[in-house]
N, C-alpha and C positions, 0 to 999 in steps of 0.2 A: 365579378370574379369568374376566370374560366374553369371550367370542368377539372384541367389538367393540375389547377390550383389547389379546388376542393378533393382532387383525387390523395395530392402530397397533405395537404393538412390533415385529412382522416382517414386515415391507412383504412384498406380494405378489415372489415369484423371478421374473426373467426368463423366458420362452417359452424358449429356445433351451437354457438350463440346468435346467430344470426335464426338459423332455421326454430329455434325457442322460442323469439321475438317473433319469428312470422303465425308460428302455430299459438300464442298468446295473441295477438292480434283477432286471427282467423274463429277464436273463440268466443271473444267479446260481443254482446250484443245489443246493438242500438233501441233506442226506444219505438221507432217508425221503421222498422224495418221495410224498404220498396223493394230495393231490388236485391240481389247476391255481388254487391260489391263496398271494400270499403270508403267511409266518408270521406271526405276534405282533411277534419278535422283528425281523423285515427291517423290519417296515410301521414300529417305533420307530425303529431306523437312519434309514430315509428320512425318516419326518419330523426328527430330528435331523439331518440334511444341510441339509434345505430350511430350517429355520428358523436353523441356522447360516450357511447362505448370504445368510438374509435379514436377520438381523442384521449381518453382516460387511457388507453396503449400504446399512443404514443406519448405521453408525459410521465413513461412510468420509468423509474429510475434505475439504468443499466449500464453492466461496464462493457457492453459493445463501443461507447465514446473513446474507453481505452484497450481495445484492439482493433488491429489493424483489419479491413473490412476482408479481406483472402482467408485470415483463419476463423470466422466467425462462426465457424460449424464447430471449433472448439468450446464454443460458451456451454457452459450447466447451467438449465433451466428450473430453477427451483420454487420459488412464487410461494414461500411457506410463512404462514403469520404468526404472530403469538401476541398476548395482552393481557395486560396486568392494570391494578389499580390506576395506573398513570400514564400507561402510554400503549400504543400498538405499535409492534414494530412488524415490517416481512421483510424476508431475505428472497430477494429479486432472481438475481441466476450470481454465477462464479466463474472464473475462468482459471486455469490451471496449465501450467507445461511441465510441470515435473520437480520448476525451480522455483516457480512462484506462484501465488493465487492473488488473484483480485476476485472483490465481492464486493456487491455493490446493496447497499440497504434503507430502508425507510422507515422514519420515525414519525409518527405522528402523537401528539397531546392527547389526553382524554379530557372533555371539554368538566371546566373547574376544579381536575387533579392539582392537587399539594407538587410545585416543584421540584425535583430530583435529579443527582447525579449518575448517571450510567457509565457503569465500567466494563467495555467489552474486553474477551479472552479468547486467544484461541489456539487448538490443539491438534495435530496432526498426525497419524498411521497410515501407515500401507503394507497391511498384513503383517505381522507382527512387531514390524521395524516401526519405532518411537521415531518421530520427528520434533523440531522444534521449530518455532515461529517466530521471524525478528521482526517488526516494520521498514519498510522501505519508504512508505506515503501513509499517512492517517494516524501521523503522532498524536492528532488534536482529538482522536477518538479515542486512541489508547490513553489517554490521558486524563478521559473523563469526559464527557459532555452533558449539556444540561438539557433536562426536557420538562416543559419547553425553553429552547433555545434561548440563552443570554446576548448570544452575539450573531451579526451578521453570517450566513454560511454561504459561501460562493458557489456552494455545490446546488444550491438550491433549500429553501426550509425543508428539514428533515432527512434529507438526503445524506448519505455517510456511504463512502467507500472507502475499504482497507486494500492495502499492497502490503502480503505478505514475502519473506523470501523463506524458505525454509534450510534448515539445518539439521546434519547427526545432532543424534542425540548428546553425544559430547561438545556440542559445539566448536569441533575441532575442524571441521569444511564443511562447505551448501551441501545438501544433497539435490542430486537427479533422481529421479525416481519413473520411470518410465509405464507402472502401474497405476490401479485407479488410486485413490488419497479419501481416506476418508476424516473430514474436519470435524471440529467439535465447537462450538460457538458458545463460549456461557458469558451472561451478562449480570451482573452486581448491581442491582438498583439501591443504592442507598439516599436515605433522606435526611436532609438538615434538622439536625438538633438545637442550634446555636443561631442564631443572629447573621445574616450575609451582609458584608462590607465590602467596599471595594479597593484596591491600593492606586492612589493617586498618581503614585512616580512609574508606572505601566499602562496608562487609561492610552496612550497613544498609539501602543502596540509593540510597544520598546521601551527599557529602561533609561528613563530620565531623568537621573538624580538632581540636574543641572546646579549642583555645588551644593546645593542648599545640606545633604546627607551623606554619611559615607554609604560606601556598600553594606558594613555591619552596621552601620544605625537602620539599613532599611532593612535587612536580614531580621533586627530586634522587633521590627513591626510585626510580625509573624507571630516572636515568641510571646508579644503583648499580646496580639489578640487571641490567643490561644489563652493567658491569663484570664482574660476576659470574658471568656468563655464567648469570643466571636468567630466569625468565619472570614477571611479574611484573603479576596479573591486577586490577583493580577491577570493582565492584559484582559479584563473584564469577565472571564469566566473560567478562568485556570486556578488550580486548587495546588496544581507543583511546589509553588514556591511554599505555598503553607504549608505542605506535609512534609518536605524535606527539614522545617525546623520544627517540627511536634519531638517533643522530649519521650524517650522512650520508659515506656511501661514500669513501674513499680514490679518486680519481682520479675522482671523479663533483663535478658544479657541483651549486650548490645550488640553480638553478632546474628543473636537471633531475631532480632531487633531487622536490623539494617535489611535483612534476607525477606523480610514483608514487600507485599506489594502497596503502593499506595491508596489503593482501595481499603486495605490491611489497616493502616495506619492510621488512617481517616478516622474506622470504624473504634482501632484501638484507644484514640484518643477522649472520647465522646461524646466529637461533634456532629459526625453520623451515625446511622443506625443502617443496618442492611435492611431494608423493606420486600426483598424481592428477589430470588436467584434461578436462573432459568437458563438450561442449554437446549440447543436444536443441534445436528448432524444432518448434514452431508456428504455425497459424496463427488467429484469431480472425474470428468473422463480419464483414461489413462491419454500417454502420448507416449506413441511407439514409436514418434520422430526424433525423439531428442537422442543427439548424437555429442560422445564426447572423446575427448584424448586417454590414449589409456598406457598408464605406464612411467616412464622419465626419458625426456630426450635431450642433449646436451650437445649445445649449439657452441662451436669456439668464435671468440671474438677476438679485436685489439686489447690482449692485456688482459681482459674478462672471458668467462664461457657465460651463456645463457641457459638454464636449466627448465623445460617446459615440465610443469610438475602438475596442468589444469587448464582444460581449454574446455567447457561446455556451452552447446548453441540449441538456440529452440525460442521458438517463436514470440515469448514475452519480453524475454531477455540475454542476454549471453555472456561470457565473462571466461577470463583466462589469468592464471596465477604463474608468475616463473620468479626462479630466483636467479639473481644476479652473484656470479662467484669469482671476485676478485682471486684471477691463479698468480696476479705476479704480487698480491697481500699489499697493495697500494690504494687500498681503500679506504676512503676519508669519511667517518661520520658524521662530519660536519656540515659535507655536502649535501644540500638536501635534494639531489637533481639529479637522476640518473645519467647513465655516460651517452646513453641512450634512449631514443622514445623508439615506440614501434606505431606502425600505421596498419588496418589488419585488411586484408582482402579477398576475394571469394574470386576468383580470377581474374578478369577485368574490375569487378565489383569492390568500393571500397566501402566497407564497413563502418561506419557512422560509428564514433568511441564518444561514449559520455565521460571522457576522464579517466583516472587511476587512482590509485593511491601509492606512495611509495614507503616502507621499512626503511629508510637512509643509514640508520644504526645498526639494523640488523637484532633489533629488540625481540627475544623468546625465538630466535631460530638454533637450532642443533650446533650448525658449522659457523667456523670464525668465518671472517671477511667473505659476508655475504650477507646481500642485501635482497630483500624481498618486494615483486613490483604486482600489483593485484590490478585489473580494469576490465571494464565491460564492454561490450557494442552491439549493437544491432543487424537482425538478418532482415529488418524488415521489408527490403530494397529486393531482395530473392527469392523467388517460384518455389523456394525447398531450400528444408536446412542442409549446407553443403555438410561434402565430406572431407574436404580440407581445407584449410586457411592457411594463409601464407602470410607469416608474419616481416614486414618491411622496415630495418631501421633507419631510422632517420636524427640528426641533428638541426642545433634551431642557429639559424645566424645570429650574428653577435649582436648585446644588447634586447634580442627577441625573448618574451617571455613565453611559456607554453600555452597559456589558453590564449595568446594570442594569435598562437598557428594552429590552434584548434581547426578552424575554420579557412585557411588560409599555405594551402600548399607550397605558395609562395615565397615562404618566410621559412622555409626547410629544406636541407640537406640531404636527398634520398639518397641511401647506400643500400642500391639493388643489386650490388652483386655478393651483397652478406644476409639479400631476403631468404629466409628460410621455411618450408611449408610445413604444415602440422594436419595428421590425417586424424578424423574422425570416424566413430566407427556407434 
């Protein structure tokens, strides 16, 4: 192995940990002491410390993987542990742009604890302003997990990252927040009461009734085992499907009911028990870069205007909301396919778009005949988040479907002389 090898597999050790290892070293003393140097046998120790230390920092679990290596002076370095009868978890660092957080964490077992499900939460401010937290990525932790782990984790054993996006507290649009954010992390350790089983027509990772059940005969699996006083698991370590058919509470309504979280319902039914409830805080950098659209711009089209009602960029993610406003009221709910797509771009720079979402009906907006078109894309191709975008529409040729020209310029109709630019600020 060369040098240049050993130097990538264990990252240089910390100053502050290194120089401890040397001055423990420097203190230790041999039985035959000859000369003033150390033995063969210490000089091996110590390098076996220092490279055990510098492995154990490089195998530590981080969402540096999910950013891009130019903002990585963004990351929050947090390294905070906590432990209870059953497990140790630490929250690693976080990363933040204003729209969303990632946090990256690790579980580990405490050796012959009792089994348990954990239910992470979490909650977000920035000086008096209430946020709210959706997932984006890490439904299988919002969901529950088990420790120790029932199933395979691709993340690695014990390894759990969240992708939050946040939201007004109405949940009426994301928030930007260009101050620091401070999170609140609380986890529900509850413990099996009941019996663990597992649901057969899921063991593959999908529903497979293959005729043999209807869907309500497999639904009634749930409300049996719950007679039964069992627990009663799909896709080998999911609790959803059982808690969604737990019958609701003697002396409790069912709106008040329904308004629990599944951790809630678990516990209400009594085949868990909370054993455990613990929050840590944080805080995340501010980002003074995120830059957004501010205001309403109304673009005319063939037939339609376009209304820019939401355009914000910033380095985890970015995203832009416009409503589509049929002025000649020829607007067909039926169509589920806007009259047009848009392509977005940073001046020569095209914006990488993970898709849309499209309103076709026009469901919960103010105004008739109009349609609402929601999508995101990335800056991560640019030195800085720009200050304008120029949004570019386009049509798909005929018979082309659109995630077909996702990827494929080709397969598009550019109308650059209806591109129109949107300034950030």
């Amino acid at each position: 192995m060369k040098l240049n090898d050993l130097q990538q597999a264990y990252p240089p050790v910390p100053a502050a940990l290194r120089d401890s290892l040397v001055r423990t070293a420097r203190t230790l003393q041999e039985e035959k002491p000859v000369k003033k140097k150390l033995s063969f046998a210490l000089v091996f120790a110590l390098l076996v410390l220092l490279a055990s230390a510098g492995l154990a920092l490089s195998l530590r679990y981080s969402v540096e993987k999910a950013v891009p290596p130019k903002f990585a002076d963004k990351i929050t370095t947090i390294d905070e542990t906590y432990e209870n009868d059953y497990f140790t978890m630490s929250i690693n660092d976080a990363v933040s742009d204003g729209m969303r957080l990632i946090l990256a964490m690790h579980f580990e077992p405490r050796e012959g604890a009792e089994q348990v499900l954990v239910f992470p939460r979490m909650t977000a401010q920035s000086g008096d302003k209430v946020l709210m937290t959706d997932p984006e990525a890490g439904f299988e932790y919002l969901d529950g997990f088990w420790m120790p782990e029932m199933a395979d984790n691709p993340a690695g054993p014990g390894n759990a990252m969240l992708d939050m996006v946040l939201w007004d507290e109405d949940f009426e649009d994301t928030a930007a927040i260009r101050e620091e954010i401070t999170w609140t992390l609380t986890l529900h350790t509850l413990k099996p009461n009941w019996p663990i089983t597992h649901d057969q027509y899921t063991s593959k990772g999908y529903v497979d009734l293959g005729g043999a059940i209807t869907h309500d005969q497999h639904n009634q699996l749930f409300a049996d085992a719950y007679q039964n006083k069992e627990i009663l698991l799909t896709y080998g370590d999911n609790t959803l499907e059982y808690a969604a058919n737990l019958p609701v509470p003697k002396g409790m309504k069912e709106e008040e009911y329904y308004l629990k979280r599944d951790w809630e319902r678990l516990v209400l039914s009594g085949a868990f028990e909370e054993a455990d409830r613990a929050q840590r805080t944080f805080t995340t950098k501010p980002n003074a870069e995120l830059k957004q659209f501010q205001g309403e711009q109304v673009v005319p089209m063939e037939g339609y205007e376009v209304v820019v009602t939401s355009v914000r960029a910033a380095f985890l993610g970015s995203e832009y909301q416009l409503l589509l406003r049929h002025t000649d009221g020829t607007m067909d709910k039926d169509d589920r396919e806007p009259r047009s797509y848009f392509e977005l771009r940073s001046k020569d720079v095209i914006l990488p778009s993970s898709g849309f979402s499209f309103n076709h009906a026009g469901v919960g907006l103010d105004e008739e005949n109009t349609q609402e078109m929601r999508g995101s894309f990335s800056i991560a191709d640019l030195d800085r988040v720009p200050d304008k975008i120029t949004f570019v529409p386009f049509t798909l040729k005929e018979g082309v479907q659109y995630h077909e020209a996702m990827n494929d310029p080709g397969l598009r109709f550019y109308q650059e002389e209806k591109a129109f630019p949107v300034s950030l600020k």
